[in-house]
GUBA-695337 format. One line per 8 residues: their letters; for each residue z negated, y negated, x negated of N, C-alpha, C, O. Coordinates in Angstrom, 3 decimals. Each point is the difference from the previous one (the first is absolute). Last residue first. Layout:
// GUBA-695337
A	Z,Y,X,Z,Y,X,Z,Y,X,Z,Y,X ~ ...;
// end
This chain:
// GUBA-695337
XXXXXXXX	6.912,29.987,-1.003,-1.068,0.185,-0.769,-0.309,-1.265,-0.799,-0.958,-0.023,-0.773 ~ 3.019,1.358,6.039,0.450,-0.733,-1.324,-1.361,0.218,-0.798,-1.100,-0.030,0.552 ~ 2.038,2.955,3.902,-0.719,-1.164,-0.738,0.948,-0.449,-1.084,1.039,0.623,-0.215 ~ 0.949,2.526,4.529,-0.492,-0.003,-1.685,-0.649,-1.371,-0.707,0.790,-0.848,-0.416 ~ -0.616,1.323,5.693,0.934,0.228,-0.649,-0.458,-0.370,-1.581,-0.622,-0.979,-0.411 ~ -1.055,0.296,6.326,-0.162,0.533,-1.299,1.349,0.722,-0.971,0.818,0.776,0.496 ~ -0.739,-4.913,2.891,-0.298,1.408,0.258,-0.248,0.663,-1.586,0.505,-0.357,-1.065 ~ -2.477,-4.465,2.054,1.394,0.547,0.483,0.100,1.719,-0.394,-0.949,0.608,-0.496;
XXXXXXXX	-1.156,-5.089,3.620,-0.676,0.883,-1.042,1.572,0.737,-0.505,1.029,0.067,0.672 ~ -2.303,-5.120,1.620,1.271,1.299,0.100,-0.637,0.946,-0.977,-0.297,-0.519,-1.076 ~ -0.643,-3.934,4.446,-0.803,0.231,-1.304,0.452,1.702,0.269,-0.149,0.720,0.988 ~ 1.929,-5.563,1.086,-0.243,1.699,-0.046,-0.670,0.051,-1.263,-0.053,-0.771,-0.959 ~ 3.114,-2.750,3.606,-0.906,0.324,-0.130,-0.986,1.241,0.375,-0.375,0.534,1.044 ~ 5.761,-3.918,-2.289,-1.287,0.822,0.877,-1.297,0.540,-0.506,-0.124,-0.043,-1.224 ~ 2.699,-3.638,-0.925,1.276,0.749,1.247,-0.645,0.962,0.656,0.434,0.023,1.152 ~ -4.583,-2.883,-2.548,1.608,0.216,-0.757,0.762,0.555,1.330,-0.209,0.082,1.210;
XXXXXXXX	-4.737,-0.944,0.499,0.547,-0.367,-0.965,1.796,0.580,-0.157,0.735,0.405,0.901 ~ -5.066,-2.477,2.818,0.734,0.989,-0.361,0.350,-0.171,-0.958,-0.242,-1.152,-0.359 ~ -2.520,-1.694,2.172,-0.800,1.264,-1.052,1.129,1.104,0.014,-0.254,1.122,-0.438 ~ 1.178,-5.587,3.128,-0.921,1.083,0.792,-0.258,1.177,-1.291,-0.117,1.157,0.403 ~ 2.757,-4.148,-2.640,-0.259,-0.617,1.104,-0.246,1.091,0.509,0.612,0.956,-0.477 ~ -0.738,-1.805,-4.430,0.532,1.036,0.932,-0.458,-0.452,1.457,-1.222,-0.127,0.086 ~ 0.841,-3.072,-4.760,-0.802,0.796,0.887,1.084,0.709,1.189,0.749,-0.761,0.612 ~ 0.562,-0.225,-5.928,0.100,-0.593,1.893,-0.898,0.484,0.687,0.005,1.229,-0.082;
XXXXXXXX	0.242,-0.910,-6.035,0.312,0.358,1.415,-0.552,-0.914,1.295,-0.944,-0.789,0.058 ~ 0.270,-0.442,-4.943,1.415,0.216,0.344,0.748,0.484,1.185,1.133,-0.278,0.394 ~ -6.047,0.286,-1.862,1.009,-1.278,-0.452,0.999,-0.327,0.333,0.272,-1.169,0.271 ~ -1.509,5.630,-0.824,-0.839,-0.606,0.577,0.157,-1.274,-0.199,0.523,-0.006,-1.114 ~ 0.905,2.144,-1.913,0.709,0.002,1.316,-0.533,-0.489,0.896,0.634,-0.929,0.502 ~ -3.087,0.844,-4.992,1.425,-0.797,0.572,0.780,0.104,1.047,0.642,-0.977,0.384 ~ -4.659,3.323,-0.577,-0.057,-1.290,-0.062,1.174,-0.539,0.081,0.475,-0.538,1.001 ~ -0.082,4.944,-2.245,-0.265,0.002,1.482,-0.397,-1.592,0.591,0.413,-0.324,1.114;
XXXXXXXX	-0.036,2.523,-5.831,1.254,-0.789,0.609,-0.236,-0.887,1.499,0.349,-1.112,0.398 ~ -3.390,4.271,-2.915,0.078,-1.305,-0.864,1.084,-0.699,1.056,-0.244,-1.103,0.489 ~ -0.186,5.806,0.171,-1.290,-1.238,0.920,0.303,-1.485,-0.535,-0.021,-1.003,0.713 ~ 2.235,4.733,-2.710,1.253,-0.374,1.541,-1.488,-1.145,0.242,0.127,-1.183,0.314 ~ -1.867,3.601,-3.935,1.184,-1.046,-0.863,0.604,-0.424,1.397,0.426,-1.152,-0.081 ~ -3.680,4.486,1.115,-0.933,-1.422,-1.164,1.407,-1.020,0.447,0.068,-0.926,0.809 ~ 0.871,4.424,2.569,0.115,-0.276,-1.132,-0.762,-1.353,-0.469,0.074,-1.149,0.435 ~ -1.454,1.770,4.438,1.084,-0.008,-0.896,-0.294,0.782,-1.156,-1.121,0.496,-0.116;
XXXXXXXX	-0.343,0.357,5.207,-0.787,-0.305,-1.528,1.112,0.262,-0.831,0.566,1.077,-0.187 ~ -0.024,-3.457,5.391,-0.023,1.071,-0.886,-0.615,0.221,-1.159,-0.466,-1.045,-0.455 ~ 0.359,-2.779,3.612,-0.397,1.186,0.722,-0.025,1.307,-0.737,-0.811,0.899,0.225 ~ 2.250,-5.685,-1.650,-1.726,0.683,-0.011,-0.174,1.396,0.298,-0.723,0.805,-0.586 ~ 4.240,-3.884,2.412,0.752,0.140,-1.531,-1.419,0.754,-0.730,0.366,0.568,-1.029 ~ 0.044,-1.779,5.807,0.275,1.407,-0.220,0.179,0.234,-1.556,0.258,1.089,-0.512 ~ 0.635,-5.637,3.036,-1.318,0.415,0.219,-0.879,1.694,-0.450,-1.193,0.234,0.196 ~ 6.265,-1.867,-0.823,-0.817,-0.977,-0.746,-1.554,0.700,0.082,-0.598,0.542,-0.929;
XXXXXXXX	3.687,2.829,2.832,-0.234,-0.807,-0.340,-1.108,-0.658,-0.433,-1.151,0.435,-0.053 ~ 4.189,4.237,-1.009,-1.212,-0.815,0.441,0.017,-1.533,0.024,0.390,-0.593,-1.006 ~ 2.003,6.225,1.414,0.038,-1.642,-0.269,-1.455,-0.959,0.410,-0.838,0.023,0.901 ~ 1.430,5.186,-3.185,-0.014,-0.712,0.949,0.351,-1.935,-0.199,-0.134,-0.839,-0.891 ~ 0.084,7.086,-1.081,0.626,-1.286,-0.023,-0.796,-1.003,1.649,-0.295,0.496,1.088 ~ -0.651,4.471,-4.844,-0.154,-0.987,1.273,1.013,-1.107,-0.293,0.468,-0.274,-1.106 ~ -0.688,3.663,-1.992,-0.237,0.574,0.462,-0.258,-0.722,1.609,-0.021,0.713,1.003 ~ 3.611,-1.092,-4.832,-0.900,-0.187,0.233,-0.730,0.538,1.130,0.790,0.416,0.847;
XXXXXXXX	3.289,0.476,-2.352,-1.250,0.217,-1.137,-0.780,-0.273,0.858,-0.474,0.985,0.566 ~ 4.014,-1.330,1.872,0.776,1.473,-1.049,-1.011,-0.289,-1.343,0.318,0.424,-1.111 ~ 0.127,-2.746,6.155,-0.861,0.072,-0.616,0.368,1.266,-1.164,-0.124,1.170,0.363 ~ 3.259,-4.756,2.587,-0.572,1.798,0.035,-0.971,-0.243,-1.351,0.296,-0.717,-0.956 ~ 1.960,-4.020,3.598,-0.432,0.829,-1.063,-0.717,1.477,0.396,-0.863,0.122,0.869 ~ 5.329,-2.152,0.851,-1.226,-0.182,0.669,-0.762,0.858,-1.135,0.323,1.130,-0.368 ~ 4.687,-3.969,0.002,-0.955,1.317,0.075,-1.241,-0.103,0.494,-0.370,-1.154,0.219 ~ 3.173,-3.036,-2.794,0.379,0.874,0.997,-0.856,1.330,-0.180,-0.495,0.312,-1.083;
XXXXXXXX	-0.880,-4.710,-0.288,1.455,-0.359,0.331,0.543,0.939,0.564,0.740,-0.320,0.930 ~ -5.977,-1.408,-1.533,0.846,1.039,-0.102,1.767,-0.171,0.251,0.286,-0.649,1.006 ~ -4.004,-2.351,-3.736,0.511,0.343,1.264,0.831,1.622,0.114,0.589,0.676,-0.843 ~ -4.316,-4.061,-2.824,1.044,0.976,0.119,0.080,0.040,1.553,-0.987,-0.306,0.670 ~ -1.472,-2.225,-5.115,0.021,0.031,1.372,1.122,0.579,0.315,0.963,-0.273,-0.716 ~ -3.555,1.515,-3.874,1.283,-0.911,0.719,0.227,-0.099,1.471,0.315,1.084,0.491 ~ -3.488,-0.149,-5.858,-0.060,-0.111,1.856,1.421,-0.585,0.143,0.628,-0.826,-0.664 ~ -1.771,3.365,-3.881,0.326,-1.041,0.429,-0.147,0.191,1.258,0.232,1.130,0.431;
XXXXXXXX	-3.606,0.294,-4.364,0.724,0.623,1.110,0.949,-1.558,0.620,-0.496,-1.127,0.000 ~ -2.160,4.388,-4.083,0.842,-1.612,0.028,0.888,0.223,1.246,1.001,0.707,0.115 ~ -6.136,2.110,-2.635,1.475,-0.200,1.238,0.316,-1.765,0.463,-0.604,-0.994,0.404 ~ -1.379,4.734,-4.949,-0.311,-1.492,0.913,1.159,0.180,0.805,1.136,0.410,-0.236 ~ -4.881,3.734,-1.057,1.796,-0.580,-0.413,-0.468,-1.345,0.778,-0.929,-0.302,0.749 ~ -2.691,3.363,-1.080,1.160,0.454,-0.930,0.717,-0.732,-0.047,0.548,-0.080,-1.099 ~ -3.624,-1.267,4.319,-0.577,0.527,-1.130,0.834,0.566,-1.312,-0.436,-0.178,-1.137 ~ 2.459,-3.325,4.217,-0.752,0.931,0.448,-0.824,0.327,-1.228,-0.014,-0.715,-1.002;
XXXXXXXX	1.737,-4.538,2.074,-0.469,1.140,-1.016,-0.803,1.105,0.977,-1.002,-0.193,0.688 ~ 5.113,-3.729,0.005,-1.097,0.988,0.035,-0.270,0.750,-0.224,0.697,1.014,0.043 ~ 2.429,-5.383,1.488,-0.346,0.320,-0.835,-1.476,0.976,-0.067,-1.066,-0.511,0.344 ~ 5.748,-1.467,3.113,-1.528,0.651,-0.870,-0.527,0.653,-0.848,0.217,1.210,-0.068 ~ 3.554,-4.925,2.372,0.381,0.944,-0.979,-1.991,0.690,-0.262,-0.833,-0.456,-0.783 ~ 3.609,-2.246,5.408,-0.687,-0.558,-1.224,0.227,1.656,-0.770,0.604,0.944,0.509 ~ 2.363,-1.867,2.743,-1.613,-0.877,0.688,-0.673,-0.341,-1.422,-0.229,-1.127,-0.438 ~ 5.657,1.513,1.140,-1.353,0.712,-0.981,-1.022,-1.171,1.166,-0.003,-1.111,0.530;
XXXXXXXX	4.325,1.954,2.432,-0.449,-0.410,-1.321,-1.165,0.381,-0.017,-0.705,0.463,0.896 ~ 4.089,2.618,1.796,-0.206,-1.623,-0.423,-0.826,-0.063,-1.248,-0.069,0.774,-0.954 ~ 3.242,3.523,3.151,-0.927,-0.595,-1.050,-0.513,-1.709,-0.045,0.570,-0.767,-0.777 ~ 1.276,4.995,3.799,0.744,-1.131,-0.089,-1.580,-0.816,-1.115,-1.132,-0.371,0.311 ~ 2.515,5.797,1.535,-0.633,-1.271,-0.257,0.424,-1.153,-0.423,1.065,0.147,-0.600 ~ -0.761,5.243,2.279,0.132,-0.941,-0.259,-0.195,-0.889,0.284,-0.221,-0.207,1.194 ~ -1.552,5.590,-1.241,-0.059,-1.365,0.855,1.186,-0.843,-1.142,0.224,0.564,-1.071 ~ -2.654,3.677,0.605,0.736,0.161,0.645,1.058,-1.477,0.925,0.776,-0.090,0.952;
XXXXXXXX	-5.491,0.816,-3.727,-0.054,-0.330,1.564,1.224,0.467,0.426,-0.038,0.175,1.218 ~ -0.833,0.165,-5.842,-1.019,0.395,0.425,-0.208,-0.002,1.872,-0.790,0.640,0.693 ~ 4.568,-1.055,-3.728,-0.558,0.812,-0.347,-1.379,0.919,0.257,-0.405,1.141,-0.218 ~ 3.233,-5.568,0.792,0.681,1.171,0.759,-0.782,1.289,0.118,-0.008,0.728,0.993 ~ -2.057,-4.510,-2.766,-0.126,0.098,1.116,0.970,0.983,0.634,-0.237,0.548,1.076 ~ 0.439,-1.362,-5.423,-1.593,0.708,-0.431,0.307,0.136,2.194,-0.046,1.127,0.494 ~ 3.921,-3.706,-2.443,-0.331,1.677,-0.336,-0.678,1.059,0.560,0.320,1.131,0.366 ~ -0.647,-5.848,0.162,1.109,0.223,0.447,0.182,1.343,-0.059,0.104,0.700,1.007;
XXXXXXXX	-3.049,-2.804,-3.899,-0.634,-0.133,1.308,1.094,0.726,0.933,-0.572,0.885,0.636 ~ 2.144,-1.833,-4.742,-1.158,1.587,0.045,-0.587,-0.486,1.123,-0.448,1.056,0.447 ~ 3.341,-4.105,-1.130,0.954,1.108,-0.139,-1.058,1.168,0.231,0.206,1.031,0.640 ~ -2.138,-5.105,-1.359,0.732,0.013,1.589,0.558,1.369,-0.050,-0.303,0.755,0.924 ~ -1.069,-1.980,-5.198,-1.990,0.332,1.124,1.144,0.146,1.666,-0.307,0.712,0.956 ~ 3.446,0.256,-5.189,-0.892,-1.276,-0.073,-1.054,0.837,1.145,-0.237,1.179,0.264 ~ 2.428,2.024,-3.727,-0.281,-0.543,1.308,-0.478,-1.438,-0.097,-0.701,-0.436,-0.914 ~ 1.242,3.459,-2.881,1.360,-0.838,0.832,0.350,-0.602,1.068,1.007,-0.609,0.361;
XXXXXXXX	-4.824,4.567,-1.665,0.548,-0.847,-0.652,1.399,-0.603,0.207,0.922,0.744,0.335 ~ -4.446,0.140,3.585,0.353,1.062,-1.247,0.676,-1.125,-0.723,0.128,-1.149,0.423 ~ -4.478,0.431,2.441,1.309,-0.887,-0.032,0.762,1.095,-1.447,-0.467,0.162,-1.127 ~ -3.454,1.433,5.114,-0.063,-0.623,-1.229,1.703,-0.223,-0.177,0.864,0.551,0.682 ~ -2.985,-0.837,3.972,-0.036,0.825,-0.817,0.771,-0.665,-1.391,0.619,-1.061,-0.069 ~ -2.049,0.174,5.922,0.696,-0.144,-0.966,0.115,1.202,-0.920,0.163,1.130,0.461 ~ -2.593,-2.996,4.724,0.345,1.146,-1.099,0.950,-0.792,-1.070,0.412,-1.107,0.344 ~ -5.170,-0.336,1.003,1.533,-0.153,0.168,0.840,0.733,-0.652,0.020,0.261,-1.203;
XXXXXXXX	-5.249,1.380,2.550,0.955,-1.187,-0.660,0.890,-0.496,0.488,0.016,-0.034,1.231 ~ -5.206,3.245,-0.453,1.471,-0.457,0.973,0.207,-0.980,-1.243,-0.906,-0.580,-0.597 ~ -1.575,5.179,0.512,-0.177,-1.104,-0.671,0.813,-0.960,0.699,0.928,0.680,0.437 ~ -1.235,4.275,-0.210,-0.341,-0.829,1.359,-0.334,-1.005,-0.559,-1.085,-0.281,0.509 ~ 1.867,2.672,-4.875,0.282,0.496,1.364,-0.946,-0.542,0.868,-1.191,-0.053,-0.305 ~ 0.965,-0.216,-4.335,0.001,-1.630,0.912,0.604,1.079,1.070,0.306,-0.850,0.836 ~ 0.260,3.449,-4.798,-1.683,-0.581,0.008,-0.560,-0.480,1.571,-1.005,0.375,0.605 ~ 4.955,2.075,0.176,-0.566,-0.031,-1.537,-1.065,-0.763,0.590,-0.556,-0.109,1.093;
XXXXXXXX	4.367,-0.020,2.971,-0.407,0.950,-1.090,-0.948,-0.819,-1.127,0.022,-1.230,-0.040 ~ 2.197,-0.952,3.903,-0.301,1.438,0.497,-0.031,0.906,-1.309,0.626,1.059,0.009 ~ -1.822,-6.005,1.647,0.763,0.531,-1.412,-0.552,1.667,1.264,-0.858,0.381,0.796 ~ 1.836,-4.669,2.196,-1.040,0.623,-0.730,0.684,0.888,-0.653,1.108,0.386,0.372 ~ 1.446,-5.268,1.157,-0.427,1.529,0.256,-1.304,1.184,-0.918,-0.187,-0.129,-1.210 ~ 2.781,-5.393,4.025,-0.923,1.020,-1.404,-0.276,1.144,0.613,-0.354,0.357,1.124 ~ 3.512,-5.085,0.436,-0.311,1.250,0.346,-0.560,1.061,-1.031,0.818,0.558,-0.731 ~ -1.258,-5.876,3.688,0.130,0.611,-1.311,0.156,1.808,0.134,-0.612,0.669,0.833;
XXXXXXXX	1.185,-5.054,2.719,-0.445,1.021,-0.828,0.387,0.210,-1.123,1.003,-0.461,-0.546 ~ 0.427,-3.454,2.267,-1.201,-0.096,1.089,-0.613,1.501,-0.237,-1.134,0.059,0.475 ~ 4.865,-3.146,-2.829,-1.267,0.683,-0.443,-0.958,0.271,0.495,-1.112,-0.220,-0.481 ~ 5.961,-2.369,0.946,-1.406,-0.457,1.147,-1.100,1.036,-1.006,-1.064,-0.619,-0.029 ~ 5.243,0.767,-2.250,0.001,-1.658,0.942,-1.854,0.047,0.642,-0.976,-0.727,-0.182 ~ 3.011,4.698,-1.754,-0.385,-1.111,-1.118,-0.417,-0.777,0.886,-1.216,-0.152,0.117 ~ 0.439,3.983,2.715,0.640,-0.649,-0.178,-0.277,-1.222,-1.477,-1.043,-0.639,-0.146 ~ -1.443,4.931,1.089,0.540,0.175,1.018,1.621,-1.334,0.074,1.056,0.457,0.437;
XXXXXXXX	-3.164,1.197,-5.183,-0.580,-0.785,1.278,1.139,0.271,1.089,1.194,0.161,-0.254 ~ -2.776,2.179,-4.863,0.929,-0.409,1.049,-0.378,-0.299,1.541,-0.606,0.724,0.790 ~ -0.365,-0.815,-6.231,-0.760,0.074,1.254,0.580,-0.232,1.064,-0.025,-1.129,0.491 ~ 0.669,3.676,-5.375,0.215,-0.365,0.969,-0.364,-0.588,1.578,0.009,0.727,0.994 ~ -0.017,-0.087,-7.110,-1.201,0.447,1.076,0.711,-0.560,1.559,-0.273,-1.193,0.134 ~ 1.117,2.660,-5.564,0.230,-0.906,0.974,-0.362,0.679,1.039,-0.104,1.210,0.202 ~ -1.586,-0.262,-5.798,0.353,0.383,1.302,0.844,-0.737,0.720,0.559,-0.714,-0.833 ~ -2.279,2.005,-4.170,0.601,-1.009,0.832,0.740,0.579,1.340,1.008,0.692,0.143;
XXXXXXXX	-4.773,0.380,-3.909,1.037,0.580,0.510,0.067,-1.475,1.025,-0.796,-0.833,0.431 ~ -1.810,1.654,-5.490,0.639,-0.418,0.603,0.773,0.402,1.343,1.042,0.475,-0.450 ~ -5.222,1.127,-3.572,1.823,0.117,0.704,-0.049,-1.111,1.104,-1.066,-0.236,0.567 ~ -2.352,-1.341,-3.606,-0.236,1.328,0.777,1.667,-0.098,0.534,0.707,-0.954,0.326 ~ -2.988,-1.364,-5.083,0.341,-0.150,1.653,0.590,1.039,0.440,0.599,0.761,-0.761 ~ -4.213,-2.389,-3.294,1.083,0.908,0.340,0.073,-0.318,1.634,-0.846,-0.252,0.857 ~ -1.309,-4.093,-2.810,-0.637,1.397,-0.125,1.700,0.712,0.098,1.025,-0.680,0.053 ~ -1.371,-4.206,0.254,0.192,0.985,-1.540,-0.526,1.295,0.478,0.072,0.751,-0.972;
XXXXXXXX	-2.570,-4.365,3.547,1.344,-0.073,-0.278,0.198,1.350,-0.738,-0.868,0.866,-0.114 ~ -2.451,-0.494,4.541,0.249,-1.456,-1.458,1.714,0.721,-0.154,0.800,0.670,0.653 ~ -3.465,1.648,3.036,-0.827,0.307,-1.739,0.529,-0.914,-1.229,-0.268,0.036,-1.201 ~ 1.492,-0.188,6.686,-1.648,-0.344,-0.993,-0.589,0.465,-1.179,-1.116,-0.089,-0.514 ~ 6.188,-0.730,0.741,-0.874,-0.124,1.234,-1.390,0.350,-0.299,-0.516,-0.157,-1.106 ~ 5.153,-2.477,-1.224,-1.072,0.840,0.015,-0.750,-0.025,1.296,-0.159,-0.942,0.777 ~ 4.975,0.262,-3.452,-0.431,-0.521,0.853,-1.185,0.994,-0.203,0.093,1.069,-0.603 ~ 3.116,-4.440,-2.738,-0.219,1.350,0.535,-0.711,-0.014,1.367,-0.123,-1.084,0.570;
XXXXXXXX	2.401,-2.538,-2.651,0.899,0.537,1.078,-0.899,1.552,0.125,0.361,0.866,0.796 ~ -2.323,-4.278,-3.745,1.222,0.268,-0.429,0.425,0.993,0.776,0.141,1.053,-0.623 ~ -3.493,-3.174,2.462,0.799,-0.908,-0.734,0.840,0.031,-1.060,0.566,-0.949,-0.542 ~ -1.925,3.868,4.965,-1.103,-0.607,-1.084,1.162,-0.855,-0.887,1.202,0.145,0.221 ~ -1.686,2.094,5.315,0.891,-0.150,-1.468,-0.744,-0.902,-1.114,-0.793,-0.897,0.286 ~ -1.238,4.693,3.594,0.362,-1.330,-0.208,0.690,-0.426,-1.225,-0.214,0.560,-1.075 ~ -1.249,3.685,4.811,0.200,-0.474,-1.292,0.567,-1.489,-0.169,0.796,-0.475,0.810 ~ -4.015,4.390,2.259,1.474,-0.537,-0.136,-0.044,-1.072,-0.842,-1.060,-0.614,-0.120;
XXXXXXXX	-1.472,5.693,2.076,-0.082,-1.631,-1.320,1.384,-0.270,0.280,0.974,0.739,0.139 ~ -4.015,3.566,2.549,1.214,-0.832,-0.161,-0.620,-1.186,-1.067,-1.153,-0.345,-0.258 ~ 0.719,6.254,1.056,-0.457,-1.473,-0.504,0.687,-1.330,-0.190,0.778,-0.209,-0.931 ~ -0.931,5.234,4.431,0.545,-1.412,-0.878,-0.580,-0.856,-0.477,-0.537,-0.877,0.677 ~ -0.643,4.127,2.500,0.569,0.805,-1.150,0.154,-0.955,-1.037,-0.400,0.160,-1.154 ~ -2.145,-1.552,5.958,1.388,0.049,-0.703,0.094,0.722,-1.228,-0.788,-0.682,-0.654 ~ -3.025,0.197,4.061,0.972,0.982,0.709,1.294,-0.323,-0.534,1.017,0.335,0.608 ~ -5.092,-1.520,-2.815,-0.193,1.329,0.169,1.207,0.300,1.100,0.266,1.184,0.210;
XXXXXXXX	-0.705,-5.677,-1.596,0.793,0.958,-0.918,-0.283,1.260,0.021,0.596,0.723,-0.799 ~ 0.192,-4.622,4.080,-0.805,0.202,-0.395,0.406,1.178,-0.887,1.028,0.638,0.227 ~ -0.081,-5.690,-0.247,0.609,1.155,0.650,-0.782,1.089,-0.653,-0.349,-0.013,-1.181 ~ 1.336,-5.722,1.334,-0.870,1.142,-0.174,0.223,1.312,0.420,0.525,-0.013,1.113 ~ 2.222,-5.046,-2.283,-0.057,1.350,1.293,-1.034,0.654,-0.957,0.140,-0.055,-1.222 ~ 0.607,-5.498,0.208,-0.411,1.687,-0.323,-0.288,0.922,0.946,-1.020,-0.004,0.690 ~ 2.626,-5.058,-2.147,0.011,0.314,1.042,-0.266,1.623,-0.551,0.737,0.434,-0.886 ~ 0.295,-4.364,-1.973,-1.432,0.556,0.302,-0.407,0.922,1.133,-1.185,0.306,0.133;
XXXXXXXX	5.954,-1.720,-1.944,-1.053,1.049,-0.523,-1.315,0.414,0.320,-0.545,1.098,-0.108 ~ 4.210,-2.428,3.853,-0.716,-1.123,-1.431,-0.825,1.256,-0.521,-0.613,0.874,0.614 ~ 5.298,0.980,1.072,-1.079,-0.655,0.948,-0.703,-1.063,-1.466,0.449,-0.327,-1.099 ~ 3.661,2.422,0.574,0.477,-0.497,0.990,-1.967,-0.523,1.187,-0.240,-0.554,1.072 ~ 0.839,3.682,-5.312,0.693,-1.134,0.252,-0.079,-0.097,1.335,-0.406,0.971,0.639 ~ -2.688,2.036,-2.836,0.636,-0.917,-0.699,0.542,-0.348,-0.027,0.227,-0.410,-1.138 ~ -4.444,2.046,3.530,1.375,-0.096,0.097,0.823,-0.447,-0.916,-0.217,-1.211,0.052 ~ -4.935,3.576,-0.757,1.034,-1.706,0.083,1.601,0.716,0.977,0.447,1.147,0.012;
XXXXXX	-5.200,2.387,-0.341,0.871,-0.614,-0.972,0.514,-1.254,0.516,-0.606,-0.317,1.023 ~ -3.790,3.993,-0.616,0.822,-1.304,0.072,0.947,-0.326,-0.536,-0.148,-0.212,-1.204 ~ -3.186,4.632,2.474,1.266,-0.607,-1.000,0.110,-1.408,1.052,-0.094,-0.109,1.223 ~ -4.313,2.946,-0.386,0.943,-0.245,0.199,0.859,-0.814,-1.264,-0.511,-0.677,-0.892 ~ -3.591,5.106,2.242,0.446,-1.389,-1.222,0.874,-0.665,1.145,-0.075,0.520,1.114 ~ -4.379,1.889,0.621,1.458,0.076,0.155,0.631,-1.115,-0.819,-0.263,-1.199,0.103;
// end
């Protein structure tokens, strides 16, 4: 059985390396480092051809900015990564900053509004076809109760619970930094409530 290794590339020490196993990921991950004339390379060096680009924002919306005693992720309800769990978000159209399409991407996908805080960090990652430039942003809900209108699960989880699911390659990278960042949940309850919500069936996204 092979396994992939890759780095974190910010916010932990390089030498630090998640292993992951690669007969149950699709994904080849590399993450990249800046070289000394601003290019960047991942394990195949400098100068080679570089792979599209998509730029995402990625929403992690916590039961409260202030306290962060859950988190709320949902499983992909379609394509390759179906029952995969992330954050929901989605790719940044043109003219958008990363808040405005987070703002968007969440009406769109939860029915929900949001109150945007700040960048956790920016990820950097190589699928097999494309690189994904994803921004994190700690997020609240400001009004609505999220409806599931893609995805196929939702649940809150706490600190102790951040494991329990099988992420996205690129959402796992993050999961350290929050972690860090969240409260332990007093008696193992979590967010404004707690549920794990399937949602009713309705036309996939391709």
């Amino acid at each position: 059985m092979s396994r992939v290794f890759f780095t974190v590339s910010s916010g932990v020490d390089e030498s630090e390396v998640i292993s992951y196993n690669e007969s149950e990921s699709p994904a080849v991950s590399r993450y990249h480092r800046t070289g000394e004339n601003g290019e960047t390379a991942g394990s195949h060096g400098f100068g080679e051809d570089k792979m599209k680009t998509v730029h995402v924002a990625a929403a992690v919306i916590c039961d409260s900015l202030a306290e962060k005693k859950s988190i709320f992720a949902t499983a992909r309800g379609y394509g390759e990564y179906r029952g995969w769990w992330e954050f929901p978000g989605g790719k940044t159209e043109e003219g958008e900053t990363s808040r405005q399409a987070l703002i968007r991407e969440i009406r769109e996908e939860l029915n929900t509004e949001i109150t945007v805080g700040d960048l956790i960090e920016t990820i950097e990652y190589d699928y097999p076809t494309f690189h994904l430039s994803m921004d994190c942003f700690w997020c609240e809900i400001a009004e609505g109760e999220p409806e599931l209108l893609e995805a196929e699960e939702a649940r809150w989880l706490t600190k102790t619970e951040l494991y329990s699911v099988r992420w996205l390659p690129a959402d796992l990278t993050l999961i350290r930094e929050i972690e860090k960042s969240m409260k332990e949940a007093a008696g193992g309850t979590t967010g404004p409530e707690r549920y794990s919500r399937h949602r009713q069936e309705r036309p996939r996204r391709k």
